[in-house]
C-alpha positions, 0 to 999 in steps of 0.5 A, a space after each residue: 500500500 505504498 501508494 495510500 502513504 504517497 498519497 498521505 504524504 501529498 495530502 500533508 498529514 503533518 502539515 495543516 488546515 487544508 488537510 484538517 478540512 479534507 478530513 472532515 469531509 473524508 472522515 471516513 476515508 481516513 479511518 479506512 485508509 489509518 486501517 489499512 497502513 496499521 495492517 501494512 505496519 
């Protein structure tokens, strides 16, 4: 899933407010995707 952490890392998980909005759109997403790269660890 090397792609799913590319794409987190595109997003700017670490970085800022943008991110913080596309998470409460995305929520769900999110969770999911949180799943998958805890599987992948």
């Amino acid at each position: 899933m090397k792609v799913d952490i590319s794409i987190i890392k595109r997003g700017g998980v670490f970085d800022n407010k943008p991110f913080i909005q596309h998470v409460k759109k995305e929520r769900e997403n999110l969770n999911i995707m949180m799943i998958y790269i805890a599987r992948c660890l």
